[in-house]
C-alpha positions as CSV (number, residue, x, y, z in Angstrom):
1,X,85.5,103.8,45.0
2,X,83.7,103.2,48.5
3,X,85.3,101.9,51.0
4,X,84.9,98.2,53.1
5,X,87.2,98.5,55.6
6,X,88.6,101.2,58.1
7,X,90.4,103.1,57.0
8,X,92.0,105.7,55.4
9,X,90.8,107.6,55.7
10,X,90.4,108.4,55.6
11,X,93.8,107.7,57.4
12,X,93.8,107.3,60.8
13,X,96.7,108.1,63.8
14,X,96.2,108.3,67.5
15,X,98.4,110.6,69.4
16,X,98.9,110.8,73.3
17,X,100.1,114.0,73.6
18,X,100.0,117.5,75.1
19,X,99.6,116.2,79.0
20,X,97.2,118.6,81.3
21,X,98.4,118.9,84.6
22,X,96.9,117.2,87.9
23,X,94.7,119.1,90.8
24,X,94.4,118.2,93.8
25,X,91.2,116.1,94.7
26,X,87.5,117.3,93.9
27,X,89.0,118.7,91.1
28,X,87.8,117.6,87.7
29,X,90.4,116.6,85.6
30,X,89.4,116.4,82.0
31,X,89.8,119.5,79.9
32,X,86.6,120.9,78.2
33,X,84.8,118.7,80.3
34,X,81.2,120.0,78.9
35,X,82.8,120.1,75.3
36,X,81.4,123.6,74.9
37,X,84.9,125.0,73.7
38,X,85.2,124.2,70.0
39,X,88.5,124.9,67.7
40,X,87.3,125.0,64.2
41,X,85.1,121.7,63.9
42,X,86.5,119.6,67.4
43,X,86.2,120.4,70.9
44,X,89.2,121.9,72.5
45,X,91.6,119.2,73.8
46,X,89.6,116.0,72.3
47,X,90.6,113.6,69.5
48,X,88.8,111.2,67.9
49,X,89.5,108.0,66.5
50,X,88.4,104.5,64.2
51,X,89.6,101.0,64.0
52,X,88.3,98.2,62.0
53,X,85.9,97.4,59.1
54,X,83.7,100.2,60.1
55,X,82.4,103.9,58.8
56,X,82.1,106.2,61.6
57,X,81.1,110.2,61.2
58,X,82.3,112.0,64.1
59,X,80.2,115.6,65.2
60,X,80.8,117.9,67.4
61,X,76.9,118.2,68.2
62,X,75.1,122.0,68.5
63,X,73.0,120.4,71.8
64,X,73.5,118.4,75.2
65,X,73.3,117.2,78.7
66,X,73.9,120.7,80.0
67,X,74.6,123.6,77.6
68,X,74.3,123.6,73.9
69,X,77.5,120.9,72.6
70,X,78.2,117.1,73.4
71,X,80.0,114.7,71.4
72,X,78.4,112.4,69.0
73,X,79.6,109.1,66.8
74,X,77.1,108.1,64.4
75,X,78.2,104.5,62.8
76,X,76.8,103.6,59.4
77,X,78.3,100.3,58.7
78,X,80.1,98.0,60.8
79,X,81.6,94.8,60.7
80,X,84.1,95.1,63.6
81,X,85.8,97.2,65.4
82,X,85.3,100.3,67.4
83,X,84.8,104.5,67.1
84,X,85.5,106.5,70.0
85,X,86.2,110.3,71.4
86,X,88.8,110.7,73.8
87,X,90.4,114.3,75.4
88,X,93.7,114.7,75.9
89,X,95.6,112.5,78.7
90,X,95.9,114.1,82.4
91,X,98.4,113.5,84.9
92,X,97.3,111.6,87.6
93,X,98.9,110.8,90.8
94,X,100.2,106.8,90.9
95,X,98.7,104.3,93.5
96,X,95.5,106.6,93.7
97,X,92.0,105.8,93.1
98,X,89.5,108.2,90.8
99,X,86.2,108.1,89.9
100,X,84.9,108.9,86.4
101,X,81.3,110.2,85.5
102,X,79.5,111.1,82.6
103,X,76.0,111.5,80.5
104,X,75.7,109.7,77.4
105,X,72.7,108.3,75.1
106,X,73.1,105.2,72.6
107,X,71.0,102.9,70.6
108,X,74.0,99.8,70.0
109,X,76.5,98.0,72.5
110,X,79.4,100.5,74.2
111,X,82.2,100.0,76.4
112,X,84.2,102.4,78.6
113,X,87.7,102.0,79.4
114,X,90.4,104.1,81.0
115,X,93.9,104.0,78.9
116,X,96.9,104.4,81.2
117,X,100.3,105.4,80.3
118,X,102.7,103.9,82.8
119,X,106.1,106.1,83.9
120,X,108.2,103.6,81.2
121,X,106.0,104.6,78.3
122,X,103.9,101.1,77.8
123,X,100.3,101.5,78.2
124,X,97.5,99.8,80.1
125,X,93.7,99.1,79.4
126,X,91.5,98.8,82.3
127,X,87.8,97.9,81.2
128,X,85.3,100.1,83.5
129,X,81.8,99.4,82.2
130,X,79.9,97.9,79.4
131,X,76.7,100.0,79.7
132,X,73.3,99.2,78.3
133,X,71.4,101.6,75.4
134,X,69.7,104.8,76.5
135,X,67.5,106.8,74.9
136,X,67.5,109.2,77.1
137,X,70.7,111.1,78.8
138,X,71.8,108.9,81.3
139,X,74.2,109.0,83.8
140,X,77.3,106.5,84.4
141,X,79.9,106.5,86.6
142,X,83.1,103.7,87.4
143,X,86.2,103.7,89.6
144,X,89.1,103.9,87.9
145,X,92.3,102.2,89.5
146,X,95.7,103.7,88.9
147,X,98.6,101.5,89.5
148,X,102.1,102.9,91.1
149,X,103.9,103.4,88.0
150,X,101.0,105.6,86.3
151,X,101.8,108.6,84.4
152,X,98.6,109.4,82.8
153,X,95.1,108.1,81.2
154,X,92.8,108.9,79.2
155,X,89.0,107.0,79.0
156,X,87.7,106.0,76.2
157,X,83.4,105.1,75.8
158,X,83.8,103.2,72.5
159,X,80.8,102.6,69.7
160,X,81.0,98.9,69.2
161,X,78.0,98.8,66.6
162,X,75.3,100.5,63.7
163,X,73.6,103.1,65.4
164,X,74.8,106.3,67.5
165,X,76.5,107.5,70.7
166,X,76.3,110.8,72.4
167,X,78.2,112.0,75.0
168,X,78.4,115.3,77.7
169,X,79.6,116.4,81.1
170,X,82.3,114.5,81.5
171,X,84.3,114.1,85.1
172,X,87.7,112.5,86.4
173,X,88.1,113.4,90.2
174,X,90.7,111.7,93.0
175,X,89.6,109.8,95.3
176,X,92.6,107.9,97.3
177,X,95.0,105.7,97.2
178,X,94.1,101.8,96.3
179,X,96.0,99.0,95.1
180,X,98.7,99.9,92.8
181,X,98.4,96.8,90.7
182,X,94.8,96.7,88.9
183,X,93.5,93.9,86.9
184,X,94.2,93.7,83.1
185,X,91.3,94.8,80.9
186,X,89.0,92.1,79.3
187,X,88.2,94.2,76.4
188,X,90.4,97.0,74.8
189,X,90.7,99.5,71.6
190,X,92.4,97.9,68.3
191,X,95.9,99.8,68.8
192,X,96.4,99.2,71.8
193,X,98.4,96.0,73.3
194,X,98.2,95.1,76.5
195,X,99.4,91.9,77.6
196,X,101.7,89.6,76.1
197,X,102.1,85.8,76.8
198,X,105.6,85.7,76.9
199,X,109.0,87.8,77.0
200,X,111.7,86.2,75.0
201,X,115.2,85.1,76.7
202,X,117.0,86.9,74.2
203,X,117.8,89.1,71.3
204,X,118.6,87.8,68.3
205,X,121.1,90.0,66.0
206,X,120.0,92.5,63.2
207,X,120.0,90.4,60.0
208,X,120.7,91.9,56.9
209,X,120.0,95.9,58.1
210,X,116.5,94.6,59.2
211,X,116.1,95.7,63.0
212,X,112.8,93.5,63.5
213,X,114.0,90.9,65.6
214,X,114.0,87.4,64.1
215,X,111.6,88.7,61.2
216,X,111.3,85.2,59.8
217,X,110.4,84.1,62.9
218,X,112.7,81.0,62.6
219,X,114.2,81.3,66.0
220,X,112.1,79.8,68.9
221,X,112.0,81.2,72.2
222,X,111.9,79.4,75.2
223,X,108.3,78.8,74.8
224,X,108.3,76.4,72.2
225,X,105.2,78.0,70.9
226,X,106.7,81.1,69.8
227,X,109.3,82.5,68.2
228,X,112.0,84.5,69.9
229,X,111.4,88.1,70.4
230,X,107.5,87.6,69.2
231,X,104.4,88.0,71.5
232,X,100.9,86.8,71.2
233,X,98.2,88.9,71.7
234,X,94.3,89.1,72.3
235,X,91.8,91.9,73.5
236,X,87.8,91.2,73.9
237,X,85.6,88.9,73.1
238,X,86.7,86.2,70.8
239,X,88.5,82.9,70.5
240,X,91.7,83.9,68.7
241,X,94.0,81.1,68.3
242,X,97.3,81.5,67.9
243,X,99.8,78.5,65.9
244,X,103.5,79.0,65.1
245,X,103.5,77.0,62.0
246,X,106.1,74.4,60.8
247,X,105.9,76.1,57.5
248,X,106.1,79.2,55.4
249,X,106.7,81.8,53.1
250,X,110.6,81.0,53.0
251,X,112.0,78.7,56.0
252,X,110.1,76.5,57.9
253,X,108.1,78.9,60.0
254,X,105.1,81.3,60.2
255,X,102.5,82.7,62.4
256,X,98.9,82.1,62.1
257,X,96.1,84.3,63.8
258,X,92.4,82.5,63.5
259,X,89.5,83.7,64.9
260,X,86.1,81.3,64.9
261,X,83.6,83.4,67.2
262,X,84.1,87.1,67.0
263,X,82.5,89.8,69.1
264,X,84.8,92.3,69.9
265,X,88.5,93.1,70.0
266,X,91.6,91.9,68.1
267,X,94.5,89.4,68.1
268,X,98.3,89.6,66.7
269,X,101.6,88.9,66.4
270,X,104.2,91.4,67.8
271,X,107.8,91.8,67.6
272,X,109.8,93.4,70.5
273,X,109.9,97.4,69.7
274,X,113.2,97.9,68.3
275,X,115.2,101.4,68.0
276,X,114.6,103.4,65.5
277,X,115.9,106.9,64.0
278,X,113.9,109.6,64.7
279,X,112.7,111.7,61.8
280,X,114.0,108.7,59.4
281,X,111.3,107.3,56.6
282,X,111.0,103.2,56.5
283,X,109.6,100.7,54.5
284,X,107.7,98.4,56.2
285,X,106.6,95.5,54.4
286,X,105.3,91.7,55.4
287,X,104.0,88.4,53.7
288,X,100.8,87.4,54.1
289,X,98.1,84.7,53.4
290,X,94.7,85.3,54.8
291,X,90.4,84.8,54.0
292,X,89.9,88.1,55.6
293,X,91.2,91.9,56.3
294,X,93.8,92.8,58.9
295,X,94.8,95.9,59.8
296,X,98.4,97.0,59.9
297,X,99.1,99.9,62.9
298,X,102.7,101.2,64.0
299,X,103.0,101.8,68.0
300,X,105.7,104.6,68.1
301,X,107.2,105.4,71.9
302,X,109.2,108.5,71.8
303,X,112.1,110.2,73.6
304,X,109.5,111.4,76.3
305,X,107.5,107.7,76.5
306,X,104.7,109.1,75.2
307,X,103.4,106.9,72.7
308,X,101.2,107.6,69.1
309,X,99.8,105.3,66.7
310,X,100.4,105.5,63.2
311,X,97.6,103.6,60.6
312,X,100.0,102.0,58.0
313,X,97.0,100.4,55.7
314,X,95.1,97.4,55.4
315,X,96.1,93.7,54.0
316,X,93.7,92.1,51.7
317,X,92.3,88.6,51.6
318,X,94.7,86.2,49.6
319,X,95.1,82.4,49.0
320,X,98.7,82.7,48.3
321,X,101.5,84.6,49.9
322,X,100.9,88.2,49.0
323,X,103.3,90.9,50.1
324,X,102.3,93.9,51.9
325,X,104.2,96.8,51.9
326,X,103.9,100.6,53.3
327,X,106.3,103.8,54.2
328,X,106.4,105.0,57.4
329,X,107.8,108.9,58.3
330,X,108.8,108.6,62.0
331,X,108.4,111.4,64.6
332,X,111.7,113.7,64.7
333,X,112.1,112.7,68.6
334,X,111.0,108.5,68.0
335,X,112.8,106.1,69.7
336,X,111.6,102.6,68.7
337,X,108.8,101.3,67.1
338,X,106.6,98.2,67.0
339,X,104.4,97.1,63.7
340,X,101.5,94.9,63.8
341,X,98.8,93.1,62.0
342,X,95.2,93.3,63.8
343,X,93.1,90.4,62.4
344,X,89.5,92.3,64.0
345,X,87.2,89.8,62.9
346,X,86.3,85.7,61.9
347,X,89.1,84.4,59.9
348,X,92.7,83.4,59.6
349,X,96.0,85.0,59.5
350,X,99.2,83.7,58.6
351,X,102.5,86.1,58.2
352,X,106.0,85.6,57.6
353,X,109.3,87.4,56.4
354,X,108.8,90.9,58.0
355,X,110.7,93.7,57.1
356,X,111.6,97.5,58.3
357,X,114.3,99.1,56.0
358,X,115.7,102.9,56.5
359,X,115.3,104.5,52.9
360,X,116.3,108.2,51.6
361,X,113.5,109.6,49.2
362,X,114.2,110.1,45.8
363,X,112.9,112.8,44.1
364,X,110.8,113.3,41.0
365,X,112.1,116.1,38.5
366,X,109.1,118.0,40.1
367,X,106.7,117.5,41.7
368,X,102.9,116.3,40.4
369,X,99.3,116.1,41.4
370,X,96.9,114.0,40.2
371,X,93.0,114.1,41.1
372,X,90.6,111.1,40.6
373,X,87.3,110.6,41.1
374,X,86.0,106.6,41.4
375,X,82.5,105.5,40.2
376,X,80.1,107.4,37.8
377,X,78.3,110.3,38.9
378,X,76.7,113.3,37.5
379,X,79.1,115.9,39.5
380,X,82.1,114.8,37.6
381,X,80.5,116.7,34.3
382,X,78.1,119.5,36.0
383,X,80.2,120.4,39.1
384,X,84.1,119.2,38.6
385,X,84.7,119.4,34.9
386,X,83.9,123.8,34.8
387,X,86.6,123.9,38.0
388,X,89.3,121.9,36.3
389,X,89.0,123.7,32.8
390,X,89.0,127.2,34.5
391,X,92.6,126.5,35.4
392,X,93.4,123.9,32.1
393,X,93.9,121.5,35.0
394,X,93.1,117.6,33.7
395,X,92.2,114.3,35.6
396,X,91.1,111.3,35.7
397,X,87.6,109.2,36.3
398,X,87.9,105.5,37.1
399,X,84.6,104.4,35.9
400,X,82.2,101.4,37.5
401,X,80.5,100.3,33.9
402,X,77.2,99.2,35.5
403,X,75.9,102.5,36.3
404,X,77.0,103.4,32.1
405,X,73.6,104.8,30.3
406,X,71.6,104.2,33.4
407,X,68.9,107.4,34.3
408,X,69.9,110.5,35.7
409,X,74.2,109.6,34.5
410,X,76.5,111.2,32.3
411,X,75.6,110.8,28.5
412,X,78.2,109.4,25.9
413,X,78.2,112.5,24.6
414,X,79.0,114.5,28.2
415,X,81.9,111.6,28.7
416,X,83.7,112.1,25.2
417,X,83.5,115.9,25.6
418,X,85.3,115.5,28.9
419,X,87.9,112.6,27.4
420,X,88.5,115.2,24.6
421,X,89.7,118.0,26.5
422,X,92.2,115.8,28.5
423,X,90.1,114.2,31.2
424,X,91.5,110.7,31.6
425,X,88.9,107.9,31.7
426,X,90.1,105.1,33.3
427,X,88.3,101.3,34.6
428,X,86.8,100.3,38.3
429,X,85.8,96.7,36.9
430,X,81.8,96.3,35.9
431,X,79.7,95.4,39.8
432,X,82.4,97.3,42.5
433,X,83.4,94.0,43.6
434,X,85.5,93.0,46.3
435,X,87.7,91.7,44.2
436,X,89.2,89.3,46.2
437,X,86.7,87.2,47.1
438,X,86.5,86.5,43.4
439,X,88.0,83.4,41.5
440,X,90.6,84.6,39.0
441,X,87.9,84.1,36.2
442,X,85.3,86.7,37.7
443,X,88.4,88.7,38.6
444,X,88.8,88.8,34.4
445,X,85.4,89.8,33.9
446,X,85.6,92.7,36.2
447,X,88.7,94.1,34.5
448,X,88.3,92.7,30.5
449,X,84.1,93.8,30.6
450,X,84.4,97.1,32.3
451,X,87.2,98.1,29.6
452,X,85.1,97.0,27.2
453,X,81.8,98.5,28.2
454,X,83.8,101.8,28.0
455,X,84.9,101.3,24.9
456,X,80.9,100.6,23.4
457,X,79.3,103.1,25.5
458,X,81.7,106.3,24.5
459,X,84.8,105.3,22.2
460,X,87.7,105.5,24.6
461,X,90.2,103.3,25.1
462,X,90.5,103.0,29.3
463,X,94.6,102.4,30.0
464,X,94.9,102.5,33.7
465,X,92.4,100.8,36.7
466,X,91.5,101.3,40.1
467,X,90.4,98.3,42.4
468,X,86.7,99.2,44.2
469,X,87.8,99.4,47.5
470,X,91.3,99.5,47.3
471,X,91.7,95.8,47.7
472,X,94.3,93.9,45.7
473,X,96.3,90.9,46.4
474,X,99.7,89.6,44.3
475,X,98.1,87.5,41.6
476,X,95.3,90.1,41.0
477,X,98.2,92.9,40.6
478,X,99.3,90.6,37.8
479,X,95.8,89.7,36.2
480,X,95.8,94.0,36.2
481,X,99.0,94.4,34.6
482,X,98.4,92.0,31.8
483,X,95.0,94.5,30.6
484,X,95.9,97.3,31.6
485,X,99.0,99.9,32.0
486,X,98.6,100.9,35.6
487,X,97.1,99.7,39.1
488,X,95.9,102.9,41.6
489,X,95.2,101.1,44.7
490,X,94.6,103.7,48.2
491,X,97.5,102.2,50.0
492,X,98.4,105.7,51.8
493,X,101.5,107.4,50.6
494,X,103.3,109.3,47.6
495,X,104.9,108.4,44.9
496,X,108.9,108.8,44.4
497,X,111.5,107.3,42.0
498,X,112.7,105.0,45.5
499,X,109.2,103.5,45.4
500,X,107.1,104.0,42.4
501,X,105.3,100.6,41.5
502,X,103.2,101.0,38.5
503,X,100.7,98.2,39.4
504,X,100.0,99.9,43.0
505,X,99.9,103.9,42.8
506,X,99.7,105.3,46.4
507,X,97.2,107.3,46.7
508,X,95.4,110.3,49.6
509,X,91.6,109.5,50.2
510,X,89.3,112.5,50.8
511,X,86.5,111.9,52.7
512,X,83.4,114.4,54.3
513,X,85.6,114.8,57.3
514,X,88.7,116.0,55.1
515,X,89.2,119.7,55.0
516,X,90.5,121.6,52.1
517,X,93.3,122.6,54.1
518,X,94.5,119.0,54.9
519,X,94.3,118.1,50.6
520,X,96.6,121.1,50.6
521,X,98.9,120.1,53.3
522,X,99.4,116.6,51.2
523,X,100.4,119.0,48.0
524,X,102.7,120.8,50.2
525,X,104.4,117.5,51.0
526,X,104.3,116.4,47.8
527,X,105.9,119.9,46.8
528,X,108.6,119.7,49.3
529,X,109.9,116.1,48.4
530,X,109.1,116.8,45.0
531,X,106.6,113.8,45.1
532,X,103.8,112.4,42.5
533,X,100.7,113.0,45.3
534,X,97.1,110.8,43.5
535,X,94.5,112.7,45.6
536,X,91.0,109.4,45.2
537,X,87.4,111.6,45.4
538,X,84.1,110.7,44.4
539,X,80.7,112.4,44.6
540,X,80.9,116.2,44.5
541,X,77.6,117.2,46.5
542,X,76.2,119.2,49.1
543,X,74.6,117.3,52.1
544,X,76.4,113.5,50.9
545,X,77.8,110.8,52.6
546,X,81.2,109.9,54.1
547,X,82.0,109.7,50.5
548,X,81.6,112.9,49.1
549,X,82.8,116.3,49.6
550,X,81.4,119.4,48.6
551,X,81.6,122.1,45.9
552,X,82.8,124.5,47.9
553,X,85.3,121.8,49.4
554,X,86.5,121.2,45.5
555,X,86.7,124.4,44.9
556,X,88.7,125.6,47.6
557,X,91.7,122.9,46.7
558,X,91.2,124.3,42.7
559,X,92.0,127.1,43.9
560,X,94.3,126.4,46.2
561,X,96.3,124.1,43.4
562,X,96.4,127.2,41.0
563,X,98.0,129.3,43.4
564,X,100.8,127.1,44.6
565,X,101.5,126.4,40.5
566,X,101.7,122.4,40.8
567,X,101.0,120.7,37.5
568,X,97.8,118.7,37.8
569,X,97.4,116.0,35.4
570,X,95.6,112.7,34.5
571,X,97.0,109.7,36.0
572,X,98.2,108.7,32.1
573,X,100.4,111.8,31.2
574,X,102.1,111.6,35.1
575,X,102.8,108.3,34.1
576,X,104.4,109.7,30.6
577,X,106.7,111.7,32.8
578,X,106.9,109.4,36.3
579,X,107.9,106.4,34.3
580,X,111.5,107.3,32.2
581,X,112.2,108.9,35.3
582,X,112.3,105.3,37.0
């Protein structure tokens, strides 16, 4: 299973955190500022980050400007969106003026932008530059403005296309003092809001146990066009639209997002943060109807204002009302919380019936782990299959049927000997389509051939499916449920009795950039709540794409499974157990 769209990451979160302290002027700011300090595979006090329909690969380079590391994005394939190093945020003295410098070289369209936390916690984007491709290191510097009520910032030189980025020498130095109230940004990162177009008169009461204020956005506010306690919002270039409808899911009212010219940025709904329980796990979930992907991001503030960003998942295109629906684990010290759906691209958006519900996990019996691989390669015999066996571990292969007897591919005979010792083989439809974009009859190709072709090219009768991509909506959940037993989709999470849905399987994706430590960390989890954990791989190479990992990488989580003494099983015999359970 490749990935389309952002994210999971190979799952995504971006954290303000861990302040550095101000000096007085002349003095550069930014920690690391040559990025020559490294902590395992990152610079010292940076982060990186991704939003949108986009695969990045992030490097912490061995050459630069000046001495031998600088920061490099390398984008693959884009759509939308934006990929972007930023160091951690620095105190900076409010009302003042500072200038920021650094070296960078590019072959696609950038921006630069400073991201500044005021004293109550909200943020604010202040667009510095929009510099032109370099191919050699060039130098840029911008002022950066710093209204009264500043606490920190942070700047951001965001990829905005296919190509690379590279970055060194980085400075943030005091100037003096300016005027405290700056300009709103024209163009800003995907997860961050900065202005809204209105501020309701009111709040309406919690309906229900649902804190999201008027979640069925019935109520209108003063403005007549929106709803109370809701706020419209755009970032870059694009001419987002934004319609309270006279119709919905249930009521007479929804919220529509359309986007005709896209370049960059996003547009979306918002509800007022509301408080929250800190350390407390919700379900967030929302209906949807839509022709393209949005991506759904929680903006947390906590006790100390700071605020972190939490990638919930991504909503598919449907024709109908289609529910989305993802947990969210807050911060021990959170305070309230805002949820949001980022249409990043050309297309409509329309949403109704939102949801945030406190829930208390329930636990499994024990806990399980389940690895899958998606598509058909040669690894999955030569390189996977000797790991698993030398621990009697079993899993599962969701097989694309194209590739099925095509040169250089696993033999009918290497499949069955696999399926024989326990290795589940399950479906990933016939072409890796995006499903959909189909009409319901392709849709029944995909799934009805691909079982098929199984069945002709080895014997085995496939019981469970994986979507390519990830990407479902409502009536293709059902058009899965009637073929097969189970759906495992890579909506981010683990599986419990409280939320187990057999027709979408959460799921961990592992990509290049995931360590074997971080797999392990999501066993721990899974240990410790006593949690079904579906761990989604594919290629098992040296030197491979985003997605892929590495022998070594594979071998390390083996290992690391065997010692900790978690079953691992096929998706089909956690199933056997998960489901009386339920």
């Amino acid at each position: 299973m490749k990935y389309a769209w952002l994210g999971m990451v190979v799952f995504i979160m971006v954290v303000v955190g861990n302040f550095q302290v101000a000096f007085a002027a002349e003095t550069n700011l930014i920690p690391n500022s040559s990025v020559e300090t490294a902590v395992g595979r990152l610079p010292a006090d940076w982060s990186h980050a991704k939003k949108g329909n986009n695969i990045s690969v992030f490097t912490h380079a061995t050459t630069g400007h000046t001495g031998s590391r600088s920061l490099l994005i390398k984008v693959t394939q884009y759509v939308a969106g934006e990929s972007y190093w930023s160091f951690a945020p620095v105190l900076v003295t409010p009302g003042s003026e500072y200038v920021y410098s650094e070296y960078y070289k590019s072959t696609m369209a950038t921006k630069v932008y400073a991201k500044i936390v005021r004293t109550d916690g909200s943020e604010l984007i202040v667009a510095l530059a929009e510099p032109a491709p370099a191919n050699t290191w060039t130098k840029l510097s911008a002022t950066v403005p710093v209204p009264s009520n500043a606490r920190s910032v942070t700047i951001v030189h965001a990829a905005l296309g296919l190509g690379t980025l590279q970055t060194d020498d980085f400075s943030l130095v005091l100037q003096g003092v300016v005027d405290p109230n700056p300009p709103i940004a024209t163009s800003t990162p995907t997860s961050t809001p900065p202005v809204a177009t209105s501020t309701p008169t009111s709040t309406p009461p919690v309906v229900n146990g649902n804190p999201i204020p008027n979640p069925s956005v019935e109520t209108v506010s003063a403005n007549p066009a929106l709803p109370l306690s809701w706020r419209s919002i755009k970032t870059g270039t694009n001419n987002a639209k934004f319609t309270y409808l006279t119709s919905g899911h249930t009521g007479g009212r929804s919220l529509q997002v359309e986007i005709g010219r896209y370049t960059s940025g996003v547009a979306y709904y918002r509800f007022d943060p509301v408080p929250v329980i800190g350390g407390k796990t919700y379900d967030f979930s929302f209906y949807h109807k839509s022709d393209t992907y949005a991506e759904i991001d929680a903006e947390i503030t906590l006790d100390t204002g700071e605020v972190v960003y939490q990638y919930l998942g991504v909503s598919f295109p449907s024709s109908d009302w289609s529910r989305f629906a993802a947990r969210i684990r807050l911060p021990e010290n959170a305070k309230t919380v805002s949820i949001y759906s980022l249409l990043y691209s050309k297309g409509k958006l329309v949403t109704d019936d939102y949801a945030l519900t406190p829930v208390t996990v329930v636990p499994l019996d024990r806990a399980l782990v389940s690895l899958t691989l998606d598509d058909f390669f040669n690894s999955m015999y030569d390189t996977v299959f000797p790991m698993f066996k030398s621990h009697d571990f079993k899993g599962t292969m969701y097989l694309t049927t194209k590739d099925l007897g095509a040169p250089d591919t696993m033999s009918p005979e290497k499949l069955s000997e696999m399926h024989d010792y326990g290795f589940e083989v399950g479906a990933h439809t016939v072409t890796h389509a995006h499903l959909p974009f189909l009409t319901p009859a392709q849709v029944e190709y995909e799934l009805a051939q691909s079982k098929s072709d199984i069945s002709t090219f080895a014997g085995i009768t496939t019981r469970n499916f994986a979507t390519p991509y990830g990407e479902y909506n409502d009536p293709i959940k059902q058009q899965i449920g009637a073929l097969y037993r189970s759906h495992r989709s890579v909506d981010v999470g683990y599986n419990t009795k409280d939320n187990f849905d057999i027709l979408n399987i959460k799921a961990m994706s592992a990509t290049n950039l995931t360590s074997p430590e971080t797999v392990l960390g999501w066993v721990d989890d899974a240990i410790r709540d006593k949690a079904w954990l579906v761990v989604v791989y594919h290629d098992i190479v040296d030197n491979g794409g985003t997605w892929t990992n590495t022998p070594a990488h594979m071998q390390a989580v083996i290992d690391g499974l065997a010692s900790r003494g978690v079953p691992v099983v096929s998706v089909e015999s956690a199933l056997n157990e998960v489901v009386p359970q339920i």
